[in-house]
VMD Tcl script that draws the C-alpha trace (Angstrom):
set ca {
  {-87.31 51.17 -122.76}
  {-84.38 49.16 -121.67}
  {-84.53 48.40 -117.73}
  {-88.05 50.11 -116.99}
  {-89.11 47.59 -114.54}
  {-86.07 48.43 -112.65}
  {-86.62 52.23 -112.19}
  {-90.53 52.62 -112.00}
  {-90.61 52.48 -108.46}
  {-87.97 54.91 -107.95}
  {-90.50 57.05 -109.71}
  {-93.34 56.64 -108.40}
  {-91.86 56.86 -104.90}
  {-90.28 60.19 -105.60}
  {-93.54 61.53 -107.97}
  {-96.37 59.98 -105.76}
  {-95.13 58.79 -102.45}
  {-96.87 55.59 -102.94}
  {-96.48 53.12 -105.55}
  {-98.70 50.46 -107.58}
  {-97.85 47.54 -109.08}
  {-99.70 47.31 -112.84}
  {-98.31 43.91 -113.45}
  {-101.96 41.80 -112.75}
  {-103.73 44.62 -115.00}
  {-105.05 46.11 -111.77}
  {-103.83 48.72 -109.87}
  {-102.32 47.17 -106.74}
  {-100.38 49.09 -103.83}
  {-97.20 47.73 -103.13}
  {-93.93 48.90 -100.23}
  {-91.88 51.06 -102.31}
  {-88.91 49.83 -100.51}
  {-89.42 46.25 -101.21}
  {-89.81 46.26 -104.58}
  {-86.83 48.23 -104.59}
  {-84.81 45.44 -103.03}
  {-86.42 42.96 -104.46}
  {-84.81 44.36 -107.95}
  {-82.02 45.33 -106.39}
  {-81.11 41.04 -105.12}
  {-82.32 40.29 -108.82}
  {-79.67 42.62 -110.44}
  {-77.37 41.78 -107.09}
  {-77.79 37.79 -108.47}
  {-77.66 38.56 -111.92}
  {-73.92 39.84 -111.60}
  {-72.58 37.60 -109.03}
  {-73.28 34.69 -111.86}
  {-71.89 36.48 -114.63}
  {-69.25 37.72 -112.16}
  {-68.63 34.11 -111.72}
  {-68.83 32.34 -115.13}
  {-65.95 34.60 -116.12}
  {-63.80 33.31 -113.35}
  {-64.66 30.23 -113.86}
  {-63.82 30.50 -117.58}
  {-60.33 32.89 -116.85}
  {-59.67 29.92 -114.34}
  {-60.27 27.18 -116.87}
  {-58.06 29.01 -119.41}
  {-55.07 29.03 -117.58}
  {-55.68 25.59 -116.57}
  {-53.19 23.92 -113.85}
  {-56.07 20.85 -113.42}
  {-54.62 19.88 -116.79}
  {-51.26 19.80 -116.30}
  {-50.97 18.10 -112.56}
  {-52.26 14.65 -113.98}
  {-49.94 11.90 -112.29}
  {-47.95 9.48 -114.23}
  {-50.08 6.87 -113.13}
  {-52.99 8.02 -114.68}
  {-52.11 9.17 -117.70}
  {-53.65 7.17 -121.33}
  {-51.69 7.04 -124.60}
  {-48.11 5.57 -125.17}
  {-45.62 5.94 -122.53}
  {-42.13 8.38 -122.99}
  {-39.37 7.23 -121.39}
}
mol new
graphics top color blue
foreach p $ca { graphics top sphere $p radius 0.5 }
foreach p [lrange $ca 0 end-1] q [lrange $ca 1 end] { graphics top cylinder $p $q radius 0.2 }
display resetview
């Protein structure tokens, strides 16, 4: 099930009160609350770099670094 890890504690907190953490194969209490926000910076992080790749790509696509190349520093054959 797609994004389990994210809502277990959620349940346990609102089934149990407490909640476990089954990743080391043992049962091992764990803060509900910072697990919680411990997923919540991961997903938090997760979009701020997508978030940020695709203005980096929208900003690369209109491109203005291209086009303000001085005269100077241009390569190929020169138009007069």
């Amino acid at each position: 099930m797609a994004g389990s890890e994210y809502n277990q504690y959620a349940i346990q907190e609102t089934t149990f009160g407490d909640c476990y953490d089954y990743s080391t194969g043992t049962a091992v209490h764990v803060s509900c609350g910072q697990k919680q926000l411990d997923n919540l910076l991961e997903v938090t992080l997760s979009i701020t770099l997508i978030g940020g790749g695709a203005i980096i790509l929208i900003k690369g696509i209109r491109g203005k670094w291209d086009q303000n190349v001085k005269s100077d520093e241009m390569v190929g054959p020169k138009r007069d």
